[in-house]
TILUM-294689 format. One line per field, with one value per residue (C-alpha): residue number from 1; x, y, z. Coordinates in nm, 2 decimals. Layout:
<atoms>
nr: (NUM, ...)
x: (X, ...)
y: (Y, ...)
z: (Z, ...)
</atoms>
This chain:
<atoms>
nr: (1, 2, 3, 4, 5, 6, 7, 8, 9, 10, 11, 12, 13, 14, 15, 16, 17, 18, 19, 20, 21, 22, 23, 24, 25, 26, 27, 28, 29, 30, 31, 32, 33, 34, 35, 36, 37, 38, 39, 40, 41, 42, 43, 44, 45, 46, 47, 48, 49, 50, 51, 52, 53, 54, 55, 56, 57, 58, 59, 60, 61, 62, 63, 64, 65, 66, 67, 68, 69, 70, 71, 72, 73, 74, 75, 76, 77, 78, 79, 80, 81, 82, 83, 84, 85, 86, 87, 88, 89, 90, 91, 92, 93, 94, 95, 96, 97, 98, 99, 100, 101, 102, 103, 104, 105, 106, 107, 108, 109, 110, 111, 112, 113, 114, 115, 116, 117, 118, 119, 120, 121, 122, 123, 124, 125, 126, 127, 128, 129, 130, 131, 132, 133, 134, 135, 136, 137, 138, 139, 140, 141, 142, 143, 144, 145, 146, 147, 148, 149, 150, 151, 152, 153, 154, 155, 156, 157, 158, 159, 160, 161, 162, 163, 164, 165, 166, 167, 168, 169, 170, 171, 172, 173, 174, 175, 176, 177, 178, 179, 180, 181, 182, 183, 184, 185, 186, 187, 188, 189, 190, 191, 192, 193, 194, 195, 196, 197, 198, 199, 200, 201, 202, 203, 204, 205, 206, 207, 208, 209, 210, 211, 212, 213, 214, 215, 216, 217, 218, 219, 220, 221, 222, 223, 224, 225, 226, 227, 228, 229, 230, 231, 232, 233, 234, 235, 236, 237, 238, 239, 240, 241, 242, 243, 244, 245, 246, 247, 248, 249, 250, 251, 252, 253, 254, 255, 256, 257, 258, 259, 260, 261, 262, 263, 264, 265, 266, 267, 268, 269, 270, 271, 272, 273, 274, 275, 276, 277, 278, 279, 280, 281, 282, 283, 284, 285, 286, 287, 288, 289, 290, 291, 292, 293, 294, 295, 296, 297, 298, 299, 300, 301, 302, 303, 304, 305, 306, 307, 308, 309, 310, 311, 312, 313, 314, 315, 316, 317, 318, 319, 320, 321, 322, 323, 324, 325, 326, 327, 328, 329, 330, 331, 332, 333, 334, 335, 336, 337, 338, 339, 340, 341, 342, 343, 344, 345, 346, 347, 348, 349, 350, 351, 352, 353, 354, 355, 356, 357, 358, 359, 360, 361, 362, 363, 364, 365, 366, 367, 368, 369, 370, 371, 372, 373, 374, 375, 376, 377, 378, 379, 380, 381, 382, 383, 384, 385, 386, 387, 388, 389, 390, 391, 392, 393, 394, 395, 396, 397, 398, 399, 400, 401, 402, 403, 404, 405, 406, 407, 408, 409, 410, 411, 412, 413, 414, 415, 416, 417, 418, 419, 420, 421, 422, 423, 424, 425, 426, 427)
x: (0.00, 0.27, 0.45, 0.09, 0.08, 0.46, 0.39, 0.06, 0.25, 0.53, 0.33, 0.06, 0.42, 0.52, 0.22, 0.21, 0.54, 0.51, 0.24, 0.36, 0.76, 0.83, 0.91, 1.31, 1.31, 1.51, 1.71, 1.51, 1.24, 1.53, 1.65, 1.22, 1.22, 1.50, 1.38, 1.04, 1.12, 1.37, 1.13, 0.78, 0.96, 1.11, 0.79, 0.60, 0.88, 0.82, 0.46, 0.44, 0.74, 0.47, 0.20, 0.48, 0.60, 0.98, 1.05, 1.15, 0.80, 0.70, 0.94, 0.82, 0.43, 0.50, 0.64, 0.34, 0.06, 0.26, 0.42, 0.27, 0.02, -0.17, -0.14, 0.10, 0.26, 0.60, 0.57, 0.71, 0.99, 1.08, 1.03, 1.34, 1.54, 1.52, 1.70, 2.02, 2.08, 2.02, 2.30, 2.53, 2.21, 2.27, 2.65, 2.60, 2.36, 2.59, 2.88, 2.68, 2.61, 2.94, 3.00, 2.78, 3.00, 3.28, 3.44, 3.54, 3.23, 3.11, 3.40, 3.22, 2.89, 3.00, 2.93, 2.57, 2.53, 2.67, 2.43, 2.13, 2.17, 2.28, 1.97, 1.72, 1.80, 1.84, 1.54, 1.36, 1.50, 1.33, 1.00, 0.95, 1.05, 0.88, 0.55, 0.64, 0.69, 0.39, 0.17, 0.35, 0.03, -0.20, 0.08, -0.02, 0.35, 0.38, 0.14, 0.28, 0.61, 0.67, 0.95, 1.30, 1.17, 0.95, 1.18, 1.41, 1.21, 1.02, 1.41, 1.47, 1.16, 1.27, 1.56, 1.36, 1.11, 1.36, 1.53, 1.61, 1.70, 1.98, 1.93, 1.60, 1.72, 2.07, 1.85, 1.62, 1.91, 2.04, 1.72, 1.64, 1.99, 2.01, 2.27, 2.30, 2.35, 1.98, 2.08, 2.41, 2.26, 2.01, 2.22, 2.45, 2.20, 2.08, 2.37, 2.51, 2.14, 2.28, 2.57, 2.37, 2.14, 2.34, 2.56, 2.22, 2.08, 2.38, 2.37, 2.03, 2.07, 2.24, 2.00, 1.69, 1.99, 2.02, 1.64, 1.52, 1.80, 2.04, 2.44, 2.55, 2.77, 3.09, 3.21, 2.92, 3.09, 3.40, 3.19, 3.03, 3.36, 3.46, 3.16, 3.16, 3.59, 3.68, 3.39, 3.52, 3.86, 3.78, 3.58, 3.88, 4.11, 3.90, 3.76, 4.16, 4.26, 3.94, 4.06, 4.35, 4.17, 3.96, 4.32, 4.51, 4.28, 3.91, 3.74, 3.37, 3.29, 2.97, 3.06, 3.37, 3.14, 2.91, 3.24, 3.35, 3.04, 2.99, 3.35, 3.30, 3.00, 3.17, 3.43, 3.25, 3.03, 3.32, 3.49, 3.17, 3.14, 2.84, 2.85, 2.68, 2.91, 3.21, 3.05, 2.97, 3.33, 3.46, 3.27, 3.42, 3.77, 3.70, 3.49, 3.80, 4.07, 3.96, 3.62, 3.65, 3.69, 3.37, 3.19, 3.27, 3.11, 2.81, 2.76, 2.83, 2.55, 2.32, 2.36, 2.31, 1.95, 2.00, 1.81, 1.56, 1.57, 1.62, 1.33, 1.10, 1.21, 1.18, 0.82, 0.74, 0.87, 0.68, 0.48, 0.09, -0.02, 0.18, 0.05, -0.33, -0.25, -0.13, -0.25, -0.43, -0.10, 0.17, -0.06, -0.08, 0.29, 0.39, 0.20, 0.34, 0.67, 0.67, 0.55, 0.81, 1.06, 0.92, 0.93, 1.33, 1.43, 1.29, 1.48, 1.80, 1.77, 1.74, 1.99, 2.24, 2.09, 1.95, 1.60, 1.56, 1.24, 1.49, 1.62, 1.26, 1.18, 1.47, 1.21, 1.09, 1.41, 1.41, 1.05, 1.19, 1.26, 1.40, 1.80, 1.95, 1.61, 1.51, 1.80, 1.80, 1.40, 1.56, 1.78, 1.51, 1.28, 1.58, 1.72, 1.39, 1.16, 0.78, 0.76, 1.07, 0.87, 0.58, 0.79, 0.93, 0.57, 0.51, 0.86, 0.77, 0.43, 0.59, 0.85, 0.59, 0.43, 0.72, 0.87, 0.56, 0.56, 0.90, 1.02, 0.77, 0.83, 1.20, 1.13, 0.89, 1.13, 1.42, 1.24, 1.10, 1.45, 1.51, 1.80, 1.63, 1.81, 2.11, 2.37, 2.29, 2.38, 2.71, 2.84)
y: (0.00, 0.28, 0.17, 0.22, 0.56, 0.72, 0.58, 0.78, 1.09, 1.08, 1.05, 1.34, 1.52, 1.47, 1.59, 1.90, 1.99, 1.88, 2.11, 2.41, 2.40, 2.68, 2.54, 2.73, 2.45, 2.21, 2.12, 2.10, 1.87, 1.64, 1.60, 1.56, 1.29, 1.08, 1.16, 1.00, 0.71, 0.61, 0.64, 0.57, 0.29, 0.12, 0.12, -0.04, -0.30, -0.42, -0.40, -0.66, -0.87, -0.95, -1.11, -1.33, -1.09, -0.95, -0.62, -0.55, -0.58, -0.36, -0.10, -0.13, -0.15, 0.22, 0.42, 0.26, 0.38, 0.73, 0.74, 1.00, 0.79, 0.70, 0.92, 1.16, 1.20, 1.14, 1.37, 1.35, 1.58, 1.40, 1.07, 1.26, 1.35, 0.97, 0.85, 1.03, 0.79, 0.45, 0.42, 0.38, 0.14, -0.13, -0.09, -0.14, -0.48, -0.61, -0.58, -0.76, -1.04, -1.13, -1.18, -1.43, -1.64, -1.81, -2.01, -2.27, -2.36, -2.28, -2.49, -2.88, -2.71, -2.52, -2.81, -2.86, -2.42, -2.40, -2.68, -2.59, -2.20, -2.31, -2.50, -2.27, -1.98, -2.12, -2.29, -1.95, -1.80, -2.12, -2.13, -1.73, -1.62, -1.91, -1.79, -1.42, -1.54, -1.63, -1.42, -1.08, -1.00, -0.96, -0.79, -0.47, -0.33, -0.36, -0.65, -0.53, -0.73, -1.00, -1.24, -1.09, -0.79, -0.99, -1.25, -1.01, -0.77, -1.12, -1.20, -0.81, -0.88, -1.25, -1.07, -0.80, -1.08, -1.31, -1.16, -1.18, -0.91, -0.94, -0.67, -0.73, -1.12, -1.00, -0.77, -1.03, -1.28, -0.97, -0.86, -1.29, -1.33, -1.62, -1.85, -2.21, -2.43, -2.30, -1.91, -1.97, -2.18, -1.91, -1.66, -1.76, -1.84, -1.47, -1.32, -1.54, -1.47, -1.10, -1.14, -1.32, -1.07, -0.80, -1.05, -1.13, -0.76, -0.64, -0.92, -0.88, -0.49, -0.61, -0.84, -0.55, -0.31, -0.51, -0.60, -0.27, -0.15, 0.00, -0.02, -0.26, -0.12, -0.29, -0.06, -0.18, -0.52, -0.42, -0.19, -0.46, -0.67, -0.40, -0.29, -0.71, -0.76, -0.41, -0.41, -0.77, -0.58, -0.27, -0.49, -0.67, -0.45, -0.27, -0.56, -0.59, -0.23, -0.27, -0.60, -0.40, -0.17, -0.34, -0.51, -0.25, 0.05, -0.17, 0.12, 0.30, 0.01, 0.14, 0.42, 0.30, 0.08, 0.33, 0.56, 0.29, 0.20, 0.58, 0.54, 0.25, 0.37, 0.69, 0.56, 0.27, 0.53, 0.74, 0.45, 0.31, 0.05, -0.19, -0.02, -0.38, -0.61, -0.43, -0.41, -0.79, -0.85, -0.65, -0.83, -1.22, -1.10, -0.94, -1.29, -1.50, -1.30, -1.26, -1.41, -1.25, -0.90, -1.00, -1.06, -0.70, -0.58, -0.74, -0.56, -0.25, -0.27, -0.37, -0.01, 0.14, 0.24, 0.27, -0.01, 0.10, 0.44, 0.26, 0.01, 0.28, 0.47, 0.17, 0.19, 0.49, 0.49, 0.20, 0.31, 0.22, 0.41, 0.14, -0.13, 0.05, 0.06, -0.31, -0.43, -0.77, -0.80, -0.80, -0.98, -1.30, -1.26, -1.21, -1.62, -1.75, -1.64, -1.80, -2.15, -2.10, -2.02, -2.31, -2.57, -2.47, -2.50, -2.82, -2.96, -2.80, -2.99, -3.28, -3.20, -3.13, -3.49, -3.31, -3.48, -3.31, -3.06, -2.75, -2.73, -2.80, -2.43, -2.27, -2.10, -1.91, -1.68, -1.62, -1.36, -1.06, -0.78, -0.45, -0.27, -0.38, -0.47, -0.10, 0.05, -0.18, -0.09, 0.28, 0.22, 0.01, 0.31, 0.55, 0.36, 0.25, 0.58, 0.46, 0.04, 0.04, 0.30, 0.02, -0.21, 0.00, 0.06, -0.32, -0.38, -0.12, -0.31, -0.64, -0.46, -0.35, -0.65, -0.90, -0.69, -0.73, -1.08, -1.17, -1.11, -1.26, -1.57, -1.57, -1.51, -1.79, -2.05, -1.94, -2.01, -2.35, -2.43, -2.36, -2.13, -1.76, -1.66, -1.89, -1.59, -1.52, -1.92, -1.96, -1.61)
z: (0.00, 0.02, -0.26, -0.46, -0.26, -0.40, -0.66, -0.75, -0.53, -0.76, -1.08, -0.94, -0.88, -1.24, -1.42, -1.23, -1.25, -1.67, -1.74, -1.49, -1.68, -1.94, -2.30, -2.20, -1.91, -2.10, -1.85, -1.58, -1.80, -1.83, -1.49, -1.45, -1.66, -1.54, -1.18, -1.24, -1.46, -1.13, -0.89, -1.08, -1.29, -1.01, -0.77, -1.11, -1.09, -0.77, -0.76, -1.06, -0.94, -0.66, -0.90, -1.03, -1.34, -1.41, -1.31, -1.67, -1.77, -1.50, -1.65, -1.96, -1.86, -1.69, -1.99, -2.20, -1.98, -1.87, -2.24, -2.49, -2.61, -2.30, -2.00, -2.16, -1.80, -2.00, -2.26, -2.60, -2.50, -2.19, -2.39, -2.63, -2.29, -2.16, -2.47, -2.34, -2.15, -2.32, -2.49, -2.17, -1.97, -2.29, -2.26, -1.87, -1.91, -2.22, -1.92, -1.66, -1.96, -2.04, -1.68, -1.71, -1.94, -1.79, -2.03, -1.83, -1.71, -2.12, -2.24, -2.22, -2.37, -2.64, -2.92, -2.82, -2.75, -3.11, -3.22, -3.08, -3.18, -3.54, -3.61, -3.42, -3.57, -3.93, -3.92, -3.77, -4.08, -4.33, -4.16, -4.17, -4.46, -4.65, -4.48, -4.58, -4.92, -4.99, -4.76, -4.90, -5.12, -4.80, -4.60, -4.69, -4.76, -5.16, -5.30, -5.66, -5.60, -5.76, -5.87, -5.74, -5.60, -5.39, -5.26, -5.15, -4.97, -4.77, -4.72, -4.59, -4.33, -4.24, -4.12, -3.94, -3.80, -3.69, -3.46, -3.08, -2.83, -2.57, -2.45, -2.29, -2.20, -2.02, -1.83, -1.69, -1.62, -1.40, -1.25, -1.14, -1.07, -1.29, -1.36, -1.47, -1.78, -1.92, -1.86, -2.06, -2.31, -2.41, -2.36, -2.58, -2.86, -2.83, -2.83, -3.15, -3.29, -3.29, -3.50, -3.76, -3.79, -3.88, -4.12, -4.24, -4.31, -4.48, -4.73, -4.78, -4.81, -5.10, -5.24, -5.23, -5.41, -5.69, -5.73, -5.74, -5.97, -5.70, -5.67, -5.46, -5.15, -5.13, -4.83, -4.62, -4.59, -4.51, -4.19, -4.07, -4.05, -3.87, -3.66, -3.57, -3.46, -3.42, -3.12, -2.97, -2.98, -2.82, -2.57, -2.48, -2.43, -2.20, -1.98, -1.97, -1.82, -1.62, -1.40, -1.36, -1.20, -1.03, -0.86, -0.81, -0.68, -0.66, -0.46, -0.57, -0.79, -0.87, -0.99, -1.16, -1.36, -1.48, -1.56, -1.78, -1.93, -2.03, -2.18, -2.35, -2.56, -2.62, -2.78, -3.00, -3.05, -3.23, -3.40, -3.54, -3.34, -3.17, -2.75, -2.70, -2.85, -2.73, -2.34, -2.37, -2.46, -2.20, -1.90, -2.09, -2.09, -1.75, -1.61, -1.69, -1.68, -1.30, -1.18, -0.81, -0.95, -1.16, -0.86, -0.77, -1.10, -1.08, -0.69, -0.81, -1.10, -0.86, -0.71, -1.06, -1.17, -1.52, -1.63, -1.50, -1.67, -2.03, -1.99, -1.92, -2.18, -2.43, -2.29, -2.33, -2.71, -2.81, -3.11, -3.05, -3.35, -3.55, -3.34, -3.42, -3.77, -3.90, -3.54, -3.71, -3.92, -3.66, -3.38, -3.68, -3.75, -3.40, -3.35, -3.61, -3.48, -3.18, -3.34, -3.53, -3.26, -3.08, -3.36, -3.44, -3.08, -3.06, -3.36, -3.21, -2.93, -3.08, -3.33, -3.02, -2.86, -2.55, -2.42, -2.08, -2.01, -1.92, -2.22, -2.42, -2.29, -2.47, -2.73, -2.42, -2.43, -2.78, -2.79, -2.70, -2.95, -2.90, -2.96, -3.29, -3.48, -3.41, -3.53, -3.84, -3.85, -3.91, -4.14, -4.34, -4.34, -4.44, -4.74, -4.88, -4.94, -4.98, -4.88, -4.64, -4.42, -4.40, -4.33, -3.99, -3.91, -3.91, -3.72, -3.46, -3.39, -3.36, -3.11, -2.91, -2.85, -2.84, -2.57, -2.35, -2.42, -2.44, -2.05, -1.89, -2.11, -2.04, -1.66, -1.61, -1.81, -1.59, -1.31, -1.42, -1.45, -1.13, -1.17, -1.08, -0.79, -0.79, -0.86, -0.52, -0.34, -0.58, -0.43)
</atoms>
């Protein structure tokens, strides 16, 4: 009961102060902003972890219903404001994944990981954009297409469609404090899901170039070769000069690990480089180069609110005019994904000869959208004037459900396996 009373004291708070600030405010609307998506945000969060639901959905759940569209308690403005700081929240949950992955205890399991992922996602891939295919005519995007044209814009929303978010699944391993063989299977499976996708979409880029009479863009290989090693590079060597930190100084962790979070995404910001990628290969080389200053790390980010700040913002972004628009189209495609997802998991387990009912709930990690798939959305709806920005408004429906979905999925599989909470017993 007095969580439910700030909470409604700091939302009555927020509208007030909203509609009272002068349009000069800027900066005061920001420092609004982040103040109530903390607060409000967090109160949400543990309000729906009581009914059984991840915080993260809680988040989310908040910036819908105080977003722009509903409530309009987060304005547009302040919805602009929050985004200053989701760049360095991703960096900071990419850096608590990859200290989930100890290679040692990865080392025995990488065959089947690589396995399992391999066929799942491929088969994702077969079964959506064969249904794509041949339901493009009633998608409502461009019916006229046909032949090449066709086949390579259904490939160019295969793409879109089949992809995962590791951003949203590191966050719930952090916020259940997960760990065991079923969070570092799925994990891993998300985070290799990533790397195909953008191999993926710049091929395909390629493909919808040369159907619709475009150049083809040599240069855009060569970026994402660097984008993909000069990130795991730039990772390293920072997870490196961070244990050294960490053993020669090791004092305000907390705030050393935002500090270094903010650099990190600065600089792979300015070298054109993926902040995620490069965070998540900072906390491996940091995991097992030295796992007890790892354990450090992941106390200090518990002290950190961010999360909390980008999840609401993520809510309060979601677009529900897109989802009111092609809302029949994405809810049909949205099922069909998931059978899908379901139906490739379960051949990857049995191409990787696992039979037990843990790993049979893989597909449950695998809903979530958000991070990557939005930016590609973007670039989708730069490149290609007239279809391309039917496509985003599609993609930004599907993005809006699957991250409502998609955590409370992952949390409920994760605690089926028995393995929420078990960060906390191996410490």
């Amino acid at each position: 009961m007095a969580r439910a009373a700030a909470l409604c004291l700091a939302l009555a708070l927020a509208w007030l102060l909203g509609r009272a600030a002068p349009p000069e405010a800027a900066f005061r609307v920001t420092a609004l902003a982040v103040g109530v998506a903390l607060v409000a945000a967090a109160l949400v969060g543990r309000l729906v972890e009581r009914v059984g639901l991840p915080r993260v959905t809680g988040y989310l759940l908040f910036g819908l219903v105080c977003g722009p569209y509903l409530a309009n308690i987060i304005t547009r403005p302040m919805a602009r404001e929050l985004q200053i700081v989701n760049g360095l929240a991703v960096t900071l949950v990419a850096f608590v994944a990859g200290l989930e992955m100890n290679m040692r205890r990865l080392a025995p399991r990488l065959g089947v990981i690589a396995r399992v992922g391999g066929v799942t996602i491929a088969l994702t891939y077969v079964l959506l954009f064969a249904v794509l295919w041949a339901g493009w005519p009633w998608l409502h995007i461009a019916p006229q297409f046909t032949g090449l044209q066709r086949a390579a814009a259904a490939a160019l929303l295969t793409a879109l469609v089949a992809s995962f978010s590791p951003t949203v699944s590191i966050a719930v391993v952090a916020e259940a404090r997960s760990a065991g063989p079923f969070t570092e299977l799925t994990l891993a499976i998300v985070i290799l899901a990533d790397l195909v996708l953008i191999l993926a979409f710049t091929i395909i880029m390629q493909l919808v170039r040369v159907a619709f009479g475009g150049a083809t863009d040599i240069g855009l290989f060569a970026g994402v070769t660097w984008e993909i090693f000069g990130s795991f590079a730039l990772g390293a060597l920072a997870g490196s000069l961070f244990a050294l930190y960490l053993a020669y100084i090791g004092r305000e962790v907390a705030i050393a690990v935002i500090g270094f979070c903010a650099i990190v995404a600065g600089i792979a910001g300015r070298l054109q480089l993926e902040p995620l990628m490069a965070a998540l290969a900072a906390g491996l080389v940091l995991e097992n180069l030295a796992p007890s200053a790892g354990d450090l790390v992941k106390q200090g980010v518990e002290r950190s609110a961010l999360p909390v700040v980008f999840f609401a913002a993520a809510g309060a972004s979601l677009q529900l005019d897109a989802l009111a628009t092609l809302g029949w189209i994405a809810a049909a495609i949205a099922a069909y994904r998931m059978i899908a997802i379901w139906a490739s998991a379960r051949l990857g387990r049995a191409a990787a000869g696992l039979s037990d009912d843990v790993s049979s709930m893989t597909w449950m990690a695998l809903v979530s959208q958000a991070g990557v798939t939005l930016g590609l959305t973007l670039i989708v709806q730069t490149e290609l004037p007239g279809w391309g920005a039917t496509v985003a408004t599609l993609m930004l429906a599907l993005i809006a459900l699957h991250q409502l979905i998609g955590p409370v999925l992952y949390r409920a599989a994760l605690a089926r396996a028995g393995e929420v909470g078990r960060l906390d017993s191996r410490a």
